[in-house]
C-alpha positions in Angstrom: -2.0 4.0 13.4 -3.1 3.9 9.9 -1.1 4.7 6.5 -2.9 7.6 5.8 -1.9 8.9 9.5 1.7 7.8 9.5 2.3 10.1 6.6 2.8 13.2 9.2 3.4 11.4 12.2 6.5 12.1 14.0 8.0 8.4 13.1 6.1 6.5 11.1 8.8 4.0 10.4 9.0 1.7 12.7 4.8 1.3 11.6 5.8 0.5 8.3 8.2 -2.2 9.4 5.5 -3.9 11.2 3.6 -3.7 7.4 6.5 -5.1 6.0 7.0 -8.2 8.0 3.5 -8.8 7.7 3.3 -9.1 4.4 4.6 -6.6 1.3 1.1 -6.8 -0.2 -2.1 -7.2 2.2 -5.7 -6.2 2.3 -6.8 -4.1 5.0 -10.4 -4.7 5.5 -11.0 -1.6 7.8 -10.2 0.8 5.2 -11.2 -1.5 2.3 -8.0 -1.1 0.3 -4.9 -3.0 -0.6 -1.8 -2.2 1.2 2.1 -2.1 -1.0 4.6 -1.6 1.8 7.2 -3.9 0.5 10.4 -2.8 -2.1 8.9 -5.6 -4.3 5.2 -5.2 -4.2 5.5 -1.0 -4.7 7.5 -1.5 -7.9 5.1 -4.4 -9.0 1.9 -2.6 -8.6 3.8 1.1 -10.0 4.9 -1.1 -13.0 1.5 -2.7 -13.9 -0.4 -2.1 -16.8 -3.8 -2.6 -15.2 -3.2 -0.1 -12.2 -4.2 3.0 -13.0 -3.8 6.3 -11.0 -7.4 7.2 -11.3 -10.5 5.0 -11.4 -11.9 4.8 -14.5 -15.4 5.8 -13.5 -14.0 8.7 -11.6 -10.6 10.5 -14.0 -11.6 13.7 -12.1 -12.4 14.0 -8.5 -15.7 15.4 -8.2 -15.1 17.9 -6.0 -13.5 19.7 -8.9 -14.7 18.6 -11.8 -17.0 21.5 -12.8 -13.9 24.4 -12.1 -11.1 25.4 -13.3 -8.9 22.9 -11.0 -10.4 20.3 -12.5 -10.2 21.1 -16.6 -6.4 21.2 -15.7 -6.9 18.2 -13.5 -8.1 16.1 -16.1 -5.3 17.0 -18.5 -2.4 16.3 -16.3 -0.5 13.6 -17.8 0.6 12.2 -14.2 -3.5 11.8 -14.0 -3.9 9.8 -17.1 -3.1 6.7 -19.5 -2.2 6.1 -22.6 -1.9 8.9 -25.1 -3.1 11.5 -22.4 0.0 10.6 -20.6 2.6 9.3 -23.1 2.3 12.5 -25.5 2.9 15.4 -22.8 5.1 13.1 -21.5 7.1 12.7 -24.5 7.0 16.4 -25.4 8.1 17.2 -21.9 10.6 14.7 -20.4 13.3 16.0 -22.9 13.6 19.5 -22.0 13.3 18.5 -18.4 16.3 16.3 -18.8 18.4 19.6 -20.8 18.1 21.0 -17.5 21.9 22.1 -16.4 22.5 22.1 -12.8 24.4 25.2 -13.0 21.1 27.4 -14.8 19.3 26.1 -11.6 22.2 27.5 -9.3 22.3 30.5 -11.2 18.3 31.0 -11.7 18.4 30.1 -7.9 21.2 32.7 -6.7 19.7 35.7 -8.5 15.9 34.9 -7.0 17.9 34.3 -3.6 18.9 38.3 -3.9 15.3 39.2 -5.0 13.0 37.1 -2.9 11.9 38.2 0.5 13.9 36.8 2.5 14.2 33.0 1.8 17.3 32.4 3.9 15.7 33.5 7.2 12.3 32.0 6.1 11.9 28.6 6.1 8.8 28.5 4.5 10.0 30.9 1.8 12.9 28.9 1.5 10.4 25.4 1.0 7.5 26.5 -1.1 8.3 30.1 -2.9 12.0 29.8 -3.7 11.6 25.9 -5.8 8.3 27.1 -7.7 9.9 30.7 -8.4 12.9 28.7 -10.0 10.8 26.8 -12.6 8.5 30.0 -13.1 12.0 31.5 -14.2 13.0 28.5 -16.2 9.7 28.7 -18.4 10.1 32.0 -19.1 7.3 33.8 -16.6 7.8 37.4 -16.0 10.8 38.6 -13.4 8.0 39.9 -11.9 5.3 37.9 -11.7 7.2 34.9 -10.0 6.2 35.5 -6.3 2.3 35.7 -7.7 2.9 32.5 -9.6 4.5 30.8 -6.1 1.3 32.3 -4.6 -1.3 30.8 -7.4 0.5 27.4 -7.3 0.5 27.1 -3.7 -3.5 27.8 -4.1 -4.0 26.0 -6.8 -2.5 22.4 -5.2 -5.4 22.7 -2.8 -7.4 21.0 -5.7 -5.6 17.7 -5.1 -5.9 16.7 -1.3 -8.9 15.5 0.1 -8.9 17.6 3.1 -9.2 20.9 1.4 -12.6 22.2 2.3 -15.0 24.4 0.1 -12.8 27.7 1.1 -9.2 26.1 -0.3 -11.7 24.9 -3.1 -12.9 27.9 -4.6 -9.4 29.4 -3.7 -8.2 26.3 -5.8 -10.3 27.3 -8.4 -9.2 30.8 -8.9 -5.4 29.8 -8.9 -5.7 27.5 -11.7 -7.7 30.3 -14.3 -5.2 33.1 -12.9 -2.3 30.3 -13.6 -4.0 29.7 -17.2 -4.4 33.2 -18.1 -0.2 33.3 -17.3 0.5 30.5 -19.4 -1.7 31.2 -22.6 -0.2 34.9 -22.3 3.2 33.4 -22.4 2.7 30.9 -25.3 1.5 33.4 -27.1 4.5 35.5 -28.0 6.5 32.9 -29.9 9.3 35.6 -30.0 10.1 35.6 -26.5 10.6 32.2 -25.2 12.7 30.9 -22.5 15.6 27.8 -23.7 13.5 25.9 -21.6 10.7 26.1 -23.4 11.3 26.5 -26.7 12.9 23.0 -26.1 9.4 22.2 -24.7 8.0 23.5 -27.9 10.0 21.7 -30.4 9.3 18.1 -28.4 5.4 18.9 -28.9 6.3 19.2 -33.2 9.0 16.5 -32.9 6.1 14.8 -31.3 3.1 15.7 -33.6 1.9 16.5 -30.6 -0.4 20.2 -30.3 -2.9 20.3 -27.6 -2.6 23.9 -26.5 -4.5 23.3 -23.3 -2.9 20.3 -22.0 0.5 22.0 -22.8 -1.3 24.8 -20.5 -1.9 22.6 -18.1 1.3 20.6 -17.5 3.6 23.7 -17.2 0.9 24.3 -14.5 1.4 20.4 -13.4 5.1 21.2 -13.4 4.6 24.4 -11.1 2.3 22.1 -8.4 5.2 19.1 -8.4 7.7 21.3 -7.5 5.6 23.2 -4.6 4.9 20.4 -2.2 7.5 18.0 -3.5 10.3 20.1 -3.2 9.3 22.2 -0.1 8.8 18.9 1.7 12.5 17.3 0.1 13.9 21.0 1.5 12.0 20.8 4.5 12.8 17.3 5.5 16.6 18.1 5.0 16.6 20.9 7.7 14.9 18.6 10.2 17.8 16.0 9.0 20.8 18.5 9.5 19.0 19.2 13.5 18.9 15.5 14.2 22.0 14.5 12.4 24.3 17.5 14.5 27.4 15.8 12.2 26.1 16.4 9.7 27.0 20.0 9.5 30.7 19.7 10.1 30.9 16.9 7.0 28.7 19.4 4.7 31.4 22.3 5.6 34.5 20.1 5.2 32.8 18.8 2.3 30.1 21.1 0.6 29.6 19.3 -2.8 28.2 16.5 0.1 25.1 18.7 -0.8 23.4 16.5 -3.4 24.3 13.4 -1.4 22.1 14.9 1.4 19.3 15.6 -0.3 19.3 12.2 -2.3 19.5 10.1 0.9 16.6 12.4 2.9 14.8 11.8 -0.5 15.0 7.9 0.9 15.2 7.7 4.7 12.2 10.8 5.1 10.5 10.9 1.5 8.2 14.0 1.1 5.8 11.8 -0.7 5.0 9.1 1.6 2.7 7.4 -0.6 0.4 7.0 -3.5 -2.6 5.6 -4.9 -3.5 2.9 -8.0 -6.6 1.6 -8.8 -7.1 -1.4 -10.5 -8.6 -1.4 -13.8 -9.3 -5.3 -14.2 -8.7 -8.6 -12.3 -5.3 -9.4 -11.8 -2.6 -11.3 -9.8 0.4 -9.3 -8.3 2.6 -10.6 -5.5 0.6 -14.3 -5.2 -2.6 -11.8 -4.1 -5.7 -11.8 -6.2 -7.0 -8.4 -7.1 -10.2 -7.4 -8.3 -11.5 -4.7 -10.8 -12.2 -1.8 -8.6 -10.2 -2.5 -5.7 -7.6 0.5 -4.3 -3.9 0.0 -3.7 -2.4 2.9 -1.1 1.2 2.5 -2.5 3.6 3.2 0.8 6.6 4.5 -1.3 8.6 5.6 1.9 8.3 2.0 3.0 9.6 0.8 0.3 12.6 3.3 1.1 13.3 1.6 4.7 13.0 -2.2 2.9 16.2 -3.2 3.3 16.1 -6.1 0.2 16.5 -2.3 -2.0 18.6 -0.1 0.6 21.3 -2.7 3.4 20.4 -1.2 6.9 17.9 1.2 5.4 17.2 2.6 8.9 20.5 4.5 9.2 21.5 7.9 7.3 24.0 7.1 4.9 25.6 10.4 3.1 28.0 8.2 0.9 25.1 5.3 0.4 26.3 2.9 -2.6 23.3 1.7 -4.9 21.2 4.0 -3.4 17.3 3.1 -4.5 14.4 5.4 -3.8 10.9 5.8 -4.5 10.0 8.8 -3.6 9.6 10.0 -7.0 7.4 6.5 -8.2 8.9 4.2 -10.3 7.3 2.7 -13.9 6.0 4.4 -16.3 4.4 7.1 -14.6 7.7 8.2 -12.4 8.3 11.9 -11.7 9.9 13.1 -14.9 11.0 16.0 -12.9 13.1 13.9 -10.4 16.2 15.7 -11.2 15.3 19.1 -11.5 13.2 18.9 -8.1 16.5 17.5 -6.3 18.6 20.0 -8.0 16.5 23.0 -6.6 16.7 21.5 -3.2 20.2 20.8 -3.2 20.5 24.7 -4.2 18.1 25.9 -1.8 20.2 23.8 1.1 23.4 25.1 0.0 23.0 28.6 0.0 21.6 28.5 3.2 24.2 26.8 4.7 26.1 28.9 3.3 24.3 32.3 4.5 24.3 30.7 7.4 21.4 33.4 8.4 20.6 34.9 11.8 17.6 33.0 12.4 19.9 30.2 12.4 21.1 30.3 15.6 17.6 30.2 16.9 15.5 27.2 18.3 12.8 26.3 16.0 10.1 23.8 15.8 8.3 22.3 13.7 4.9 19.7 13.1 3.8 18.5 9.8 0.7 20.2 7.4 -2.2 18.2 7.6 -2.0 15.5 4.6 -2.7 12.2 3.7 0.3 11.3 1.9 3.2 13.9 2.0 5.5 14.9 4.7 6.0 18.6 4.8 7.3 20.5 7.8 6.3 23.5 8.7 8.3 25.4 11.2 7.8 27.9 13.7 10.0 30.5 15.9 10.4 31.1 19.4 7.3 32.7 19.9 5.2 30.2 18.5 6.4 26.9 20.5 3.9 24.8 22.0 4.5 21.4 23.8 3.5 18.9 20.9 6.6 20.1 18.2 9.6 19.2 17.6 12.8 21.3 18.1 14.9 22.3 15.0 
């Protein structure tokens, strides 16, 4: 097995054990890249100042950099250093952090009503519900939100490496349809969301007016919550199959909720791992590394090392000192942490709650091709085959 194929593989753990006791920081020369498996080493290379998360001779991927996808690429401030990432960031973080649980259930409740379907959908539930929540928040149009879940589900396409020329182009549309959203929204100053307008005010609070990188990470915050969240929602049902008790503790106990989601976040991260590049020699964990060299940062190993989480390999509702990295760590961790684990707490309990019809029904599931995140995708009856799981 490598890294990049234990992200969807049906237990990759046990894998990144071995990784572990090998060493928390190695070089594997096969695939030419440094290896952070280790609690230690994954917070020592997230917290460096001379790794980077994108080459320097390469800030957009070049599959992308002459469309759309990649002019918002380039201006995301989780793809960038220094002012490109701290100003956004400091305009941003703020009106994340405002963010009251109970707008999120409420938002979340009314959309539950409108949507089609979510409770008996699991992939509604997973990838439309969570982006149609923070669509709502910013203040997009009641009736524009499914086409907004639509355009951010094409536009993510732009970041994995296995999208071919089709989810390209597709990628490519999204992100001018998402633009042309965004621009239209900013532009009547009379009509912003709370949300927002909080946004707004940290960009003047900031000095900070970039119209098109503002553009471009409220279309960032739409793309982190698609696969992020569906994959934190998704890897929660598989949890409440495997974990049968589950269940009766969450409906003796329903505030349990955000406990659940928190320890999945840990023991079956939706973002297995991540990448650094390193910017100029440098020591880290006793290993030499060189200007140029890759690091594939295994943040769901670091989850499982049990110097940050005592017997890490057991599921642990009412876990004390709970540590994660499934959202990074440093400087360039998810601002968006809460709010993504809010949603997915909120998507979880209402359909417990529902408890829908298609409930009662075997499912299955396998994971979407990836390289680094773990999102299930499930399937009825009709569609079993021998190689999925049962949910």
């Amino acid at each position: 097995m490598t890294p990049f194929e234990a992200a969807t593989h049906a237990d990759p753990y046990a894998y990144y054990s071995g990784l572990r006791r090998q060493k928390g920081l190695l070089f594997d020369a096969g695939l030419r890249l440094w290896i952070a498996s280790s609690a230690n080493a994954v917070e020592a290379i997230l917290g460096h100042p001379d790794c980077r998360v994108r080459p320097l001779n390469e800030p957009i991927p070049p599959a992308i950099a002459q469309g759309a996808a990649g002019m918002i690429f380039g201006r995301l401030m989780r793809m960038n250093e220094g002012p490109r990432h701290l100003c956004p960031r400091m305009a941003i973080e703020p009106a994340l952090a405002s963010v009251e649980a109970q707008s999120i259930a409420a938002i979340a409740s009314r959309l539950i009503e409108t949507l089609d379907k979510p409770l008996e959908d699991p992939d509604e539930l997973m990838f439309t519900l969570p982006v149609c929540v923070v669509a709502a928040l910013l203040g997009l149009p009641s009736n524009r939100l499914q086409e907004v879940a639509r355009l951010t589900r094409g536009f993510v396409a732009c970041f994995s490496p296995l999208s071919d020329e089709t989810q390209l182009g597709e990628s490519n549309s999204a992100a001018a349809g998402l633009s042309q959203l965004f621009s239209a929204l900013l532009s009547k100053d009379d009509q912003r969301s709370c949300f927002l307008s909080h946004i707004w005010s940290g960009c003047e609070a900031t000095a900070w007016r970039d119209d098109e990188a503002l553009i471009a990470n409220l279309i960032g915050l739409l793309s982190q919550t698609c696969e992020a969240t569906a994959g934190l929602i998704g890897n929660t049902l598989v949890a409440l199959n495997r974990n049968p008790g589950l269940l009766e503790d969450l409906q003796a106990a329903p505030m349990l909720v955000a406990d659940l989601v928190k320890e999945v976040a840990r023991y079956d991260s939706p973002v297995q791992n991540t990448r650094r590049f390193v910017a100029k020699r440098c020591t880290i964990e006793g290993s030499l590394l060189e200007a140029g060299d890759t690091v594939l940062v295994l943040l769901a190993s670091a989850n499982r090392d049990s110097s940050a989480n005592p017997d890490p390999d057991s599921f642990l509702l009412k876990r004390t000192n709970r540590r994660q990295f499934s959202f990074g760590s440093g400087r360039h961790e998810c601002p968006g942490q809460q709010l993504a684990l809010t949603i997915a707490s909120e998507a979880i309990s209402a359909w417990l709650h529902r408890k829908p019809a298609s409930s009662d029904r075997h499912y299955q599931w396998s994971y979407l091709p990836s390289l680094n995140s773990r999102i299930p995708r499930f399937y009825r009856d009709r569609e079993l085959s021998s190689d999925r799981s049962y949910v």
